[in-house]
PLY file of the C-alpha trace (Angstrom):
ply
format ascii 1.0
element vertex 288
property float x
property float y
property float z
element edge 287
property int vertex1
property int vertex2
end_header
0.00 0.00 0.00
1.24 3.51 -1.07
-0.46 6.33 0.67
-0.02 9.66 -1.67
2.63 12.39 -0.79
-0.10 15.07 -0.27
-2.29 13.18 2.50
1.02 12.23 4.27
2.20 15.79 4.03
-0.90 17.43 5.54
-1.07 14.15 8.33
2.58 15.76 8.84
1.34 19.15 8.73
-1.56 18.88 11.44
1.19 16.52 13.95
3.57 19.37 14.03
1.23 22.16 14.54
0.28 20.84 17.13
3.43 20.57 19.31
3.86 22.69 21.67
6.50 25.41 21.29
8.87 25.09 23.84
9.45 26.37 26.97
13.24 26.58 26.38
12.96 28.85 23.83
12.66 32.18 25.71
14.43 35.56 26.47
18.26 35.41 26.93
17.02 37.86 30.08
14.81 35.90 31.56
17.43 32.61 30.99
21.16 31.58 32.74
22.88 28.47 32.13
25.01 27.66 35.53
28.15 25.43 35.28
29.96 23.30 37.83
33.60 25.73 38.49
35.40 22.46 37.19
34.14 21.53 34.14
37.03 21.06 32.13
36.26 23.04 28.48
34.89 19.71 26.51
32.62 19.05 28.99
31.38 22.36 29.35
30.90 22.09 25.49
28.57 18.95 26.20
26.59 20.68 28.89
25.94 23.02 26.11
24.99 20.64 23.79
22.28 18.63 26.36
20.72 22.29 27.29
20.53 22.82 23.50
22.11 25.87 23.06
25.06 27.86 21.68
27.44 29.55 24.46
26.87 33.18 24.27
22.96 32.41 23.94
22.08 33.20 27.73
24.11 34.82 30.51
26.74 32.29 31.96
27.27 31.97 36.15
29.50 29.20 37.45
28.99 27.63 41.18
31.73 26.41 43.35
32.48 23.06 45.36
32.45 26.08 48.44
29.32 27.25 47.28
27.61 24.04 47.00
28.81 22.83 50.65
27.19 25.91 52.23
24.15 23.96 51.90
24.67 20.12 51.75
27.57 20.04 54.36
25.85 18.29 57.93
23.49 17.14 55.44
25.02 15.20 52.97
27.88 12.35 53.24
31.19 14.30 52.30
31.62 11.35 49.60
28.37 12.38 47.97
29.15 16.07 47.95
32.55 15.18 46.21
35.45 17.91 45.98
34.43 19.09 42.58
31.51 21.03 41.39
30.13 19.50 38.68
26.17 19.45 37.87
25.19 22.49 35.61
21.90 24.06 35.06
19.72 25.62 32.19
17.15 27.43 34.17
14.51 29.74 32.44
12.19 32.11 34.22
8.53 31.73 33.78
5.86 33.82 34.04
3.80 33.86 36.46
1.28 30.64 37.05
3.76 28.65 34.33
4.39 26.47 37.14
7.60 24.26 37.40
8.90 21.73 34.42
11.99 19.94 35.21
14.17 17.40 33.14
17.38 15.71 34.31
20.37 14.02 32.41
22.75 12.09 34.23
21.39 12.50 37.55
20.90 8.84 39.50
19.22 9.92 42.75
17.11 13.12 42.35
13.72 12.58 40.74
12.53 15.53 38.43
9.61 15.79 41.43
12.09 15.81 44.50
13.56 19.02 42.32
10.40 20.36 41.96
9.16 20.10 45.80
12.33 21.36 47.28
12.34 24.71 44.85
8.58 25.02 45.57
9.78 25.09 49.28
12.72 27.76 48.46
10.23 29.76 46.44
10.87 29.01 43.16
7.34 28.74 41.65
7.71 29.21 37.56
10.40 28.29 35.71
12.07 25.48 33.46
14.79 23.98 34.64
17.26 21.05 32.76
20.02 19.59 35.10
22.71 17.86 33.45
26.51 16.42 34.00
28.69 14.91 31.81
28.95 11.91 34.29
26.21 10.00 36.58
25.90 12.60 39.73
23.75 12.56 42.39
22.34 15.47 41.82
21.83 17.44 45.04
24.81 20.56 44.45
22.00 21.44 41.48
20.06 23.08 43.74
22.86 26.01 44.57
22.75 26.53 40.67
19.03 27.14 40.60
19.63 29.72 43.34
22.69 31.36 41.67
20.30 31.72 38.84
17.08 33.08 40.07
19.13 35.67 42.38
21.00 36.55 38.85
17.69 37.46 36.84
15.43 38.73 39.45
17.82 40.75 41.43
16.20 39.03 44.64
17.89 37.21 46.59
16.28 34.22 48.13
15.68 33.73 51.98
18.37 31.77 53.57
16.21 29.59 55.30
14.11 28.78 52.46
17.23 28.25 50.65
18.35 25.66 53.97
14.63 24.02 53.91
14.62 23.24 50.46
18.07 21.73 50.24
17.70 19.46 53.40
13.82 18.78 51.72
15.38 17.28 48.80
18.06 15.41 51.04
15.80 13.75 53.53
13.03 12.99 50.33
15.76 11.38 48.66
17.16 9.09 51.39
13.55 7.96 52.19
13.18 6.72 48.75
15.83 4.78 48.84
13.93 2.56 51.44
10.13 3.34 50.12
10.38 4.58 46.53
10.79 7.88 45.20
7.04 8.35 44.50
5.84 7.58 48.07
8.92 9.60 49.70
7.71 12.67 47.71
4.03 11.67 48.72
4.50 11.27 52.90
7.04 14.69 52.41
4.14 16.67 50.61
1.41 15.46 53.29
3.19 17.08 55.52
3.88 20.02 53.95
0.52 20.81 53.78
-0.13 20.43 57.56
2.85 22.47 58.92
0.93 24.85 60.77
-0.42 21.93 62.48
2.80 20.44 63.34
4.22 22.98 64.58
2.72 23.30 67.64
2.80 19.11 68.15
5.29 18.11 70.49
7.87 15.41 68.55
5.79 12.66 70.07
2.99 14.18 68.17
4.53 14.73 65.24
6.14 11.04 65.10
2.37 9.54 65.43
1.17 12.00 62.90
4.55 10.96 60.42
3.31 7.14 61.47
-0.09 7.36 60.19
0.44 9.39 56.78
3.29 6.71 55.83
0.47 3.82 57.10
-2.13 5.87 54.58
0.88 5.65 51.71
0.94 2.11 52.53
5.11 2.39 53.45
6.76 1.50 56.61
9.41 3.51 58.02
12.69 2.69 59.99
13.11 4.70 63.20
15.78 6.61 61.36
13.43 8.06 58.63
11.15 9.02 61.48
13.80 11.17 62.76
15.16 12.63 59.80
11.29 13.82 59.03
10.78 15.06 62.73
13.98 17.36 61.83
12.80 18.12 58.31
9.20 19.50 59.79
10.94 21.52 62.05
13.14 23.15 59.70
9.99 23.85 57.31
8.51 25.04 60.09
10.25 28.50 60.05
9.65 28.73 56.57
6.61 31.25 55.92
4.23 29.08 55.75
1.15 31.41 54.13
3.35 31.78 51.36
4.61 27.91 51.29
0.96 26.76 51.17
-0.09 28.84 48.11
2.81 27.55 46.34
2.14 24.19 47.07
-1.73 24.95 45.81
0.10 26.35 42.66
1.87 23.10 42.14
-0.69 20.76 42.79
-2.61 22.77 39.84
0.64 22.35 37.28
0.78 18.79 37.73
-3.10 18.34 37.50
-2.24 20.29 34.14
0.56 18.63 32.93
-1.88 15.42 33.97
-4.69 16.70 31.67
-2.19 17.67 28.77
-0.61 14.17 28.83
-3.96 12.78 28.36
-4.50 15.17 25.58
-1.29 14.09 24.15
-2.50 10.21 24.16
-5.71 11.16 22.45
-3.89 12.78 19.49
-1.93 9.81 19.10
-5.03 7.89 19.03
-6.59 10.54 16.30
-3.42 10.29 14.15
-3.34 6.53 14.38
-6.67 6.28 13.15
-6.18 8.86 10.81
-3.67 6.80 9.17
-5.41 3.77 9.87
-8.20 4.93 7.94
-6.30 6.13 4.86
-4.92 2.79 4.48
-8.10 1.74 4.02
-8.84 4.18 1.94
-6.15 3.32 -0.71
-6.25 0.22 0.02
-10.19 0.07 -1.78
-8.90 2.45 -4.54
-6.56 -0.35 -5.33
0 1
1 2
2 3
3 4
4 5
5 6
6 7
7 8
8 9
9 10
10 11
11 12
12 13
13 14
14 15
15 16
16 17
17 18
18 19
19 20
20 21
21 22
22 23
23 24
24 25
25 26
26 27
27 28
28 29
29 30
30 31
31 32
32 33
33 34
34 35
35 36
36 37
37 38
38 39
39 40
40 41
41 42
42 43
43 44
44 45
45 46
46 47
47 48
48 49
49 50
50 51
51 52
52 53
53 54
54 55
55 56
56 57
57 58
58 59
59 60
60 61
61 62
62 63
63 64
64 65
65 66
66 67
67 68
68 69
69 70
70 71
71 72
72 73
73 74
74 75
75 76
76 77
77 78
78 79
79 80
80 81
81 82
82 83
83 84
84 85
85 86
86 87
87 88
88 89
89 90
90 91
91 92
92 93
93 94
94 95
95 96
96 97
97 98
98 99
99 100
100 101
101 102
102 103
103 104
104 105
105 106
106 107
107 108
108 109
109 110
110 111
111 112
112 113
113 114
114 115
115 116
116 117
117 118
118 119
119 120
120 121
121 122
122 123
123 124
124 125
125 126
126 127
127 128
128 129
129 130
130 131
131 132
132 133
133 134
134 135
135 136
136 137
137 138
138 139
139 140
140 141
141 142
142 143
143 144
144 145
145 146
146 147
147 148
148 149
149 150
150 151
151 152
152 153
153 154
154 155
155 156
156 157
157 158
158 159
159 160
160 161
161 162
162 163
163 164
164 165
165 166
166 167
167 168
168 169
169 170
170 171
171 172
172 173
173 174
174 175
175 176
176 177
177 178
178 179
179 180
180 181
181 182
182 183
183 184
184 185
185 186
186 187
187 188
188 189
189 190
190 191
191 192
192 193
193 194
194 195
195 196
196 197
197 198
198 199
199 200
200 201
201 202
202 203
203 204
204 205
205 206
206 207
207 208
208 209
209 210
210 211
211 212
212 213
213 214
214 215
215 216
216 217
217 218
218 219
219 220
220 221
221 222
222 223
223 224
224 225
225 226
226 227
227 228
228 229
229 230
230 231
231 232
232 233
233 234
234 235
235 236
236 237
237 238
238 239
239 240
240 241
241 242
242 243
243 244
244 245
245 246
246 247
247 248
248 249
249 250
250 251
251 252
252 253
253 254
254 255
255 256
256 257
257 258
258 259
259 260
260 261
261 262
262 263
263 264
264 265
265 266
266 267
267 268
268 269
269 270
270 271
271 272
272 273
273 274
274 275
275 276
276 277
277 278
278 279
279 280
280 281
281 282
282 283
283 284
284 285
285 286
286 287
């Protein structure tokens, strides 16, 4: 079966007009790509190359080992922080109610969600974000990039504490799912996140039977350890502002319930074009 050049071209036509343009493509302004300080000058070509664009396209800030221990060291097992800063960021501001959209490239223990939950907690609420290395990383030094880079292009500097919150956020979220799975880890995490104001005035006992029955509602068990490292998480959150926290959170949970809505969008194309062609097949296939 031959299907004529015309009715393939226009099936072509209507697929790509309906991509979406993407979010990557915006205003060298509103846009800095953030590189690990020792990135040797091939590598730094490849980071390049995975944010795909030229160097010169956006404003260029580089982030130090120093810089990325301010916030991992106590946190973070000196082997994991390494010696040498390495991850590198694309990040692009969004306007307002664009929500968050992040993608990751050699990165083996932060999940594209864990990202997205500990910026929403530093108050980071629209922008695109790739992180990349030329190597497998861990991942968790990103985080200082994203900062470097919002301070850059707003000119406002981001609380320290939120800063502090969100790094030890994506720590403690990432350890957990190591024992209960990434998806459950970000689920118990964002439960409480949403009752903070409640926790805060429960003594540890409190919050420990509280931490015991949203992980029983997740259908996860957790080790006495994980207990503790949450009990220390919630009170760190805790002095984060927590009016402002919440409505971020709200402005999340309505991104993903978009991106939800657009992937089932997505499918249902598919389906159209597959029957499209499906249908032209049989088309010929009766001209014949």
């Amino acid at each position: 079966m031959k299907i004529k050049k015309g009715v393939l071209g226009l099936a072509l036509l209507m697929f790509v007009s309906s991509l979406p343009v993407s979010a990557l493509a915006a205003d060298g302004e509103n846009a800095r790509v953030v590189l690990g300080a020792d990135l040797d000058a091939s590598q730094i070509t490849e980071m390049y190359s995975d944010f795909g664009l030229a160097r010169g396209d956006v404003g260029e800030l580089f982030v130090t080992n120093k810089e990325e221990r301010k916030y991992l060291s106590g946190l973070v097992p000196d082997e994991r922080i390494g010696h040498n800063a390495i991850s590198s960021i694309y990040f692009v501001l969004e306007d307002e109610g664009e929500g968050l959209s992040v993608s990751t490239n050699n990165i083996n223990w932060c999940t594209e969600d864990m990202y997205k939950n500990a910026l929403t907690t530093a108050g980071i609420s629209d922008a695109t974000i790739v992180v990349s290395a030329p190597f497998h990383v861990s991942g968790t030094a990103a985080l200082t990039g994203v900062y470097k880079a919002y301070s850059d292009i707003t000119g406002i500097p981001l609380s320290d504490i939120n800063k502090l919150a969100a790094t030890e956020e994506l720590v403690v979220t990432g350890e957990l799912a190591e024992v209960i799975g990434s998806e459950e880890a970000v689920a118990v995490i964002n439960e409480l996140k949403k009752i903070l104001d409640e926790t805060k005035d429960m003594t540890d006992a409190e919050l420990r039977e509280q931490i015991v029955y949203i992980a029983d509602v997740q259908n996860v068990v957790l080790t006495e350890d994980n207990i503790q490292q949450i009990i220390g998480l919630c009170r760190t959150l805790e002095k984060v502002d927590l009016n402002e926290l919440q409505s971020r959170l709200i402005g999340l949970s309505n991104t993903m319930a978009k991106v939800q809505n657009a992937g089932e969008n997505v499918s249902n194309f598919f389906e159209s074009v597959r029957n499209f062609f499906i249908n032209i097949g049989s088309f010929f296939s009766k001209k014949n």
